[in-house]
Backbone as CSV, one residue per row, in Angstrom:
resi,resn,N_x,N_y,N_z,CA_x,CA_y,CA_z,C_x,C_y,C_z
1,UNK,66.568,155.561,216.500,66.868,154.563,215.476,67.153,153.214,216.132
2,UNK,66.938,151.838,215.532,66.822,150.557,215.731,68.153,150.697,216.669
3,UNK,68.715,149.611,217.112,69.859,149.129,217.819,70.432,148.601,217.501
4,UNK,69.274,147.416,216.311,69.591,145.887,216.251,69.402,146.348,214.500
5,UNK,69.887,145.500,213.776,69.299,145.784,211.997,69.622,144.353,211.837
6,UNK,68.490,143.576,211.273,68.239,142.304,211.266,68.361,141.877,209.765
7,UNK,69.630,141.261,209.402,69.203,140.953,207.921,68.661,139.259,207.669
8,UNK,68.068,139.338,206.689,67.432,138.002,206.022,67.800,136.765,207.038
9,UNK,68.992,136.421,206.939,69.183,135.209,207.569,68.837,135.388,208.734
10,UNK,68.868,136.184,209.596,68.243,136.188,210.986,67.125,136.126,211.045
11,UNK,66.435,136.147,210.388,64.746,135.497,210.664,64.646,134.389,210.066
12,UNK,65.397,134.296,208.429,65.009,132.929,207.988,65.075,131.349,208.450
13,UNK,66.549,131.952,208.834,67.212,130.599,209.618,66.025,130.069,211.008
14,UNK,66.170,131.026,212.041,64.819,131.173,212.874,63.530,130.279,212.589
15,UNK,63.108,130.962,211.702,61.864,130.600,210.967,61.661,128.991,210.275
16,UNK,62.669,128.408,210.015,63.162,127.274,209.388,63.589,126.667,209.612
17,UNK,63.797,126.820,211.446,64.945,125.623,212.515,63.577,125.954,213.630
18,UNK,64.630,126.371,215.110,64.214,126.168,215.982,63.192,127.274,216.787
19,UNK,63.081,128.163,215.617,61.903,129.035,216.142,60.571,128.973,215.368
20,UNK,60.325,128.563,214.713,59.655,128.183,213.491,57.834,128.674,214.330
21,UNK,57.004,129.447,213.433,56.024,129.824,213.919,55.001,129.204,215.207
22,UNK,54.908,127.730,214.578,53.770,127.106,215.123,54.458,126.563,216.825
23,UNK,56.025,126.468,216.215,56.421,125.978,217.735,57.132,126.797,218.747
24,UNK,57.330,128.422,218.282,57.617,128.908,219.097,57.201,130.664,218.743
25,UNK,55.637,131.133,219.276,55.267,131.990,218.338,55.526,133.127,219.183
26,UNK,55.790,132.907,220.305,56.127,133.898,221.349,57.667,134.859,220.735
27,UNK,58.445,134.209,219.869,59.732,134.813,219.032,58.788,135.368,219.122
28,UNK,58.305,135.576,217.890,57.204,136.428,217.003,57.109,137.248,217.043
29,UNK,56.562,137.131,218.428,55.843,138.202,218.998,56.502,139.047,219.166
30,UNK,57.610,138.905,220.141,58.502,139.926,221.069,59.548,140.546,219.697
31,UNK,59.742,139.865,218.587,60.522,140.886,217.366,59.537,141.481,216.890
32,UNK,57.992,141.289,216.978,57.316,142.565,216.490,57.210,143.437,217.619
33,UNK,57.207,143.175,218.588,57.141,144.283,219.928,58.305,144.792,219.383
34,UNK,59.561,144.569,219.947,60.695,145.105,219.653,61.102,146.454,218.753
35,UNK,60.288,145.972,217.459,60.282,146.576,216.118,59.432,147.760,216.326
36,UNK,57.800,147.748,217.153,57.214,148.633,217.396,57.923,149.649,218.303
37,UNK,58.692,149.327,219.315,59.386,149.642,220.038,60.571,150.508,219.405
38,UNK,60.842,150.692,218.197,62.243,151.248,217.775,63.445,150.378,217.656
39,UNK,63.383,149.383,218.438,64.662,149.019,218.825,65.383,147.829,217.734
40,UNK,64.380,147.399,217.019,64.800,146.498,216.158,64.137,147.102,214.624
41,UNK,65.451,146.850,213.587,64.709,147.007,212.500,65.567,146.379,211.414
42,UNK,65.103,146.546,209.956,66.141,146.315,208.508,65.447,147.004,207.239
43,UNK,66.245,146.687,206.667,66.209,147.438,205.099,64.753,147.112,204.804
44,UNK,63.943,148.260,204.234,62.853,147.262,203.594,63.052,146.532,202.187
45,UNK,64.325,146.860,201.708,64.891,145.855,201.098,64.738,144.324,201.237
46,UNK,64.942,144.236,202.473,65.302,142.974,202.999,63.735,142.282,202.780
47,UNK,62.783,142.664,202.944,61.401,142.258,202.812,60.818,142.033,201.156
48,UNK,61.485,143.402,200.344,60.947,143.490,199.434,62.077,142.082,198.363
49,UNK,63.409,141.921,198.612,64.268,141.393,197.892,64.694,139.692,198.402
50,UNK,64.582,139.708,199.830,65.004,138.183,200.037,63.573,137.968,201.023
51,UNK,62.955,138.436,201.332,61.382,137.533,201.962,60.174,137.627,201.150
52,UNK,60.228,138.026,199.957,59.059,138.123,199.608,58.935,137.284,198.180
53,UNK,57.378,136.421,198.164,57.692,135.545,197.184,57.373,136.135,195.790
54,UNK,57.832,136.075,194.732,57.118,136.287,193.254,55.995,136.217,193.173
55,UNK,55.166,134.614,193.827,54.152,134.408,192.921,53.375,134.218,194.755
56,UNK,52.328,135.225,194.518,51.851,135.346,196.535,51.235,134.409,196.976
57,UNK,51.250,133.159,196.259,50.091,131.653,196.443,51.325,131.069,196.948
58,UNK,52.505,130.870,196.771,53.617,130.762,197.721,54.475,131.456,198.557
59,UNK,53.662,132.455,198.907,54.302,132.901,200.500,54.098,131.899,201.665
60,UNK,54.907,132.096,202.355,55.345,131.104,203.435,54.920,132.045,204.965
61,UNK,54.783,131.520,205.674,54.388,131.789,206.769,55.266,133.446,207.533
62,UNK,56.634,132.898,206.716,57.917,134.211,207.622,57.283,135.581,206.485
63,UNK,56.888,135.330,205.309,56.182,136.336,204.598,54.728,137.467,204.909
64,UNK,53.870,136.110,204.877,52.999,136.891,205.795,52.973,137.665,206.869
65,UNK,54.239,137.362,207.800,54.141,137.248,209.153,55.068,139.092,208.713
66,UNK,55.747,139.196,207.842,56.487,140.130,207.636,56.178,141.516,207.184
67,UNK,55.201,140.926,206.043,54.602,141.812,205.068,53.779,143.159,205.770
68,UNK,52.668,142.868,206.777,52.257,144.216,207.673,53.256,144.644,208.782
69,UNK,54.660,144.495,208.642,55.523,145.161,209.056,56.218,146.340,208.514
70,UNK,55.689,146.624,207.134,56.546,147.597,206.422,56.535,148.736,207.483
71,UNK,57.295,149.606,207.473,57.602,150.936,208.248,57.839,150.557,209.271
72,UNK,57.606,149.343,209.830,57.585,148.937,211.012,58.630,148.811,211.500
73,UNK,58.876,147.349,211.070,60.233,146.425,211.359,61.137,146.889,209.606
74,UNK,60.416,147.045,208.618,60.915,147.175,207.453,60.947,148.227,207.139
75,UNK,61.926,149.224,207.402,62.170,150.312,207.288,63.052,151.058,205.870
76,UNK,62.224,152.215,205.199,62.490,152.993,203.970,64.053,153.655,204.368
77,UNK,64.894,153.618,203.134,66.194,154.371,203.256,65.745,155.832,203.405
78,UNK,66.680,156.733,204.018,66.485,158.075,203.977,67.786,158.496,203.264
79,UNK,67.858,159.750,203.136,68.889,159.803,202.030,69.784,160.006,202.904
80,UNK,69.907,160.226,203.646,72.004,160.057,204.107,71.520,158.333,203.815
81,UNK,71.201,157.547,204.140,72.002,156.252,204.275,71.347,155.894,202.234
82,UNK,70.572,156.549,201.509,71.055,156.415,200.464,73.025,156.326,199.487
83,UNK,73.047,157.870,200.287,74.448,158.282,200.100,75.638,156.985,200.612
84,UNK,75.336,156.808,201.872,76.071,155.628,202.246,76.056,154.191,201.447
85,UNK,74.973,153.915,201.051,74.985,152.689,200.352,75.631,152.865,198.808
86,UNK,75.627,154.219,198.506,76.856,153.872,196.968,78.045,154.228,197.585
87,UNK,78.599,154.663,199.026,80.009,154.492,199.184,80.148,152.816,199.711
88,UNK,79.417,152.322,200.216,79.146,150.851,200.400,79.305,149.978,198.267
89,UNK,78.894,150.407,198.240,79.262,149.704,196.392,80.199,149.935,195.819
90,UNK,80.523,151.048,196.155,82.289,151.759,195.780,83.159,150.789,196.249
91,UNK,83.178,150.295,197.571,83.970,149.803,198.199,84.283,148.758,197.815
92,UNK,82.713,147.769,197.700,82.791,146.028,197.426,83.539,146.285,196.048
93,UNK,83.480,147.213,195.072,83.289,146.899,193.279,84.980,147.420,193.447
94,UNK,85.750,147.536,194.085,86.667,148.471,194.298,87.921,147.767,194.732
95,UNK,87.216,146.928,195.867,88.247,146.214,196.854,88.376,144.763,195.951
96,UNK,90.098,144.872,195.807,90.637,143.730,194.916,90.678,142.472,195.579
97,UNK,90.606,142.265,196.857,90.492,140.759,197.243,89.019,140.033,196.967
98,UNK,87.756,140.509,196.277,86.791,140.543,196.155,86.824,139.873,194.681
99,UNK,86.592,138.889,194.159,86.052,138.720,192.989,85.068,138.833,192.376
100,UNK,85.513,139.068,191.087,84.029,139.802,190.585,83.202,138.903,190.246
101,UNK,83.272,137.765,190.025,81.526,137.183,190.400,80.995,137.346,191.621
102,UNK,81.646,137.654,192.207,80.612,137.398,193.932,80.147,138.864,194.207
103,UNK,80.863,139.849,193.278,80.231,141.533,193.735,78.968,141.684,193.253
104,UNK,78.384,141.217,191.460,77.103,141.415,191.320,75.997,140.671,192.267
105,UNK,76.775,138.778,192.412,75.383,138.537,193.499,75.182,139.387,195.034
106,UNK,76.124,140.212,195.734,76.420,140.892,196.678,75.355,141.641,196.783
107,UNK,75.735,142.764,195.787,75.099,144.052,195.361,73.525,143.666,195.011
108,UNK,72.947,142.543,194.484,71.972,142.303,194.129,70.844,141.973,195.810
109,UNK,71.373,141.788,196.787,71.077,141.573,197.473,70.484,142.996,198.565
110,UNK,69.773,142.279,199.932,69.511,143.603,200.551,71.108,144.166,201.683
111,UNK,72.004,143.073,201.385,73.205,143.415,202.475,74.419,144.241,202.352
112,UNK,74.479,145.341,201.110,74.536,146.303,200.859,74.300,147.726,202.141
113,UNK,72.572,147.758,201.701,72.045,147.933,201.906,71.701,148.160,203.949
114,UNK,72.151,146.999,204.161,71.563,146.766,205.676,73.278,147.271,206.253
115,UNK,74.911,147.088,205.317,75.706,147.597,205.906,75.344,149.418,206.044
116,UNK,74.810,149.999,204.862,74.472,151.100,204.881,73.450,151.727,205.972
117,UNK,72.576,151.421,206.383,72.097,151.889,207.154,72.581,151.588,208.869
118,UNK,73.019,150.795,208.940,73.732,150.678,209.990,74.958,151.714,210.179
119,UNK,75.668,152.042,209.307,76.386,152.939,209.480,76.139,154.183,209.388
120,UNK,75.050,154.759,209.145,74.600,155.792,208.384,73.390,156.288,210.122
121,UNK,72.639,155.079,210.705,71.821,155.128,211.816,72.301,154.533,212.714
122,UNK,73.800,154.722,212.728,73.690,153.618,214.408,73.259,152.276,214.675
123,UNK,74.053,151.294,215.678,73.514,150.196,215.712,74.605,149.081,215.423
124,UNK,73.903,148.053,215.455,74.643,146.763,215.128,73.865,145.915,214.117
125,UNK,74.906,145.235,213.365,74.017,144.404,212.394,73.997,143.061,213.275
126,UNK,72.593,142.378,213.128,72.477,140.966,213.174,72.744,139.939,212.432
127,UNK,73.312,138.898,212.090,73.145,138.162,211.186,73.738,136.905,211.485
128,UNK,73.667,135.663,210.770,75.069,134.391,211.269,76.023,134.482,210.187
129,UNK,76.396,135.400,209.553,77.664,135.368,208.838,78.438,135.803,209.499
130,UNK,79.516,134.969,209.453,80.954,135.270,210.381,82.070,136.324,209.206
131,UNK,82.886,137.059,209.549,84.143,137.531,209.314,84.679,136.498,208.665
132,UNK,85.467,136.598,207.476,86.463,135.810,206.470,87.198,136.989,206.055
133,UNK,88.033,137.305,206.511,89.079,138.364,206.339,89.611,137.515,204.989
134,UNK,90.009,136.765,204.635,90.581,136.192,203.296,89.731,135.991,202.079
135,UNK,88.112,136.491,202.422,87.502,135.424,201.383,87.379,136.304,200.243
136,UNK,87.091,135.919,199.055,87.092,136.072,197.838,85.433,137.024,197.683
137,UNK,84.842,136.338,198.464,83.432,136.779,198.247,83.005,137.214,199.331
138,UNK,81.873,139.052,199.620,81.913,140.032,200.073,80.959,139.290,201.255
139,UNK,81.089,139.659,202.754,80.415,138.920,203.953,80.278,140.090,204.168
140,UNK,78.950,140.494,204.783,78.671,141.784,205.703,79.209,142.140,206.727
141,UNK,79.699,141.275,207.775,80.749,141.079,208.709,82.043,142.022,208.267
142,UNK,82.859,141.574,207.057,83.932,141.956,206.996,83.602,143.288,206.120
143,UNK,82.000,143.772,205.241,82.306,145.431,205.001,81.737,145.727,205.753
144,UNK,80.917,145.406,206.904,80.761,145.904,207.958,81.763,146.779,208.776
145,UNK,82.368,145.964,209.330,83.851,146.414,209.930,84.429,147.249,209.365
146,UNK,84.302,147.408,207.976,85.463,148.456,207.131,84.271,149.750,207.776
147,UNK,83.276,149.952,207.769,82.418,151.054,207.922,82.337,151.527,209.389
148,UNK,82.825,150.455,210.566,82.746,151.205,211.536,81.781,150.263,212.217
149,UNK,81.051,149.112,211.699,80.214,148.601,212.492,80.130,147.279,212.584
150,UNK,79.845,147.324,214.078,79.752,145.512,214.771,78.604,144.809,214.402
151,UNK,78.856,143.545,214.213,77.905,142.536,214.379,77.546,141.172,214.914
152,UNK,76.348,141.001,215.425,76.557,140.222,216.296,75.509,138.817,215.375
153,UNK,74.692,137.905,216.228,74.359,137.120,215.944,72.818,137.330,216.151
154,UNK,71.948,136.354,215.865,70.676,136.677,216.869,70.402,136.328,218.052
155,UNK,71.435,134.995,218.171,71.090,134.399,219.662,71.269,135.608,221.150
156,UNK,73.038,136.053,220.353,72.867,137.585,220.995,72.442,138.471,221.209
157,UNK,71.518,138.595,220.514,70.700,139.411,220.796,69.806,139.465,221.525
158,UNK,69.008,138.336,221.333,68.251,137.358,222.449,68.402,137.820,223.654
159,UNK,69.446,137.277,224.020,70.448,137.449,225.048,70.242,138.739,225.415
160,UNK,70.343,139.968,225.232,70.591,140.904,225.604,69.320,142.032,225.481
161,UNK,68.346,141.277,224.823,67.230,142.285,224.722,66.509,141.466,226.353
162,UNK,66.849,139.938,226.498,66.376,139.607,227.465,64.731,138.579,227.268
163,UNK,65.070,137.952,225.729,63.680,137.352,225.866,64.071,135.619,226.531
164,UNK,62.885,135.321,227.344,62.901,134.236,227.787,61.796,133.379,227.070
165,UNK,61.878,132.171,226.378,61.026,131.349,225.727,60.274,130.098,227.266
166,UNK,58.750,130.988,227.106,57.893,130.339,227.961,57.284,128.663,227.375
């Protein structure tokens, strides 16, 4: 199972700053190696719910680039981490420092989802949301942690899978 579980913002941000296809396609590359490799993956949630466009005459480049990744990099729940993702909803809909507007946009999302399988397969989540132990509204970071699992950033990851930008 993956190492790494990459949600949305870790490619988007990427994709939309300083890695952006045309100027640095070598990323690209090495997170689809990676992904072929086992070592990197996410919800196919994450593809089907925050990268993919409605209307396919506006897909964007991080879409295309995503879309013949299913099974790949975009990996199907199995049922233990089914099971995990409604004790993951229990929790957010449950836990009173949480307000309830921010649990349906939560839940509507793939980061549910990406805490669930991380806990359910091992690994670390990727993402740039930081820990807000106080906040009102649910960060993967902080139900992360309630489940048992770390997360890091992507640069870290970088870092540690060892890619060098030629």
């Amino acid at each position: 199972m993956p190492d790494f579980w990459m949600d949305a913002n870790s490619l988007i941000t990427p994709h939309r700053t300083a890695y952006r296809f045309e100027a640095v396609p070598q990323y690209w590359d090495f997170l689809e190696e990676k992904a072929k490799q086992g070592v990197i993956g996410s919800p196919e949630l994450v593809l089907d719910l925050e990268l993919t466009s409605s209307d396919p005459s506006k897909a964007d480049h991080l879409e295309r680039w995503a879309k013949p990744l299913r099974g790949i990099l975009f990996l199907p729940a199995d049922g233990p981490t089914q099971l995990k993702y409604k004790d993951v909803v229990e929790y957010v809909k449950t836990n009173p420092r949480f307000g309830q507007h921010w649990i349906g946009p939560f839940l509507d999302k793939a980061d549910p989802w990406l805490v669930a399988y991380a806990a359910t397969l091992g690994g670390r989540i990727v993402t740039f949301e930081k820990e807000e132990p106080l906040a009102k509204r649910p960060k993967i970071p902080d139900i992360a942690k309630h489940f048992g699992v770390d997360c890091i950033n992507v640069w870290d990851m970088l870092t540690e899978l060892g890619f060098k930008a030629s």
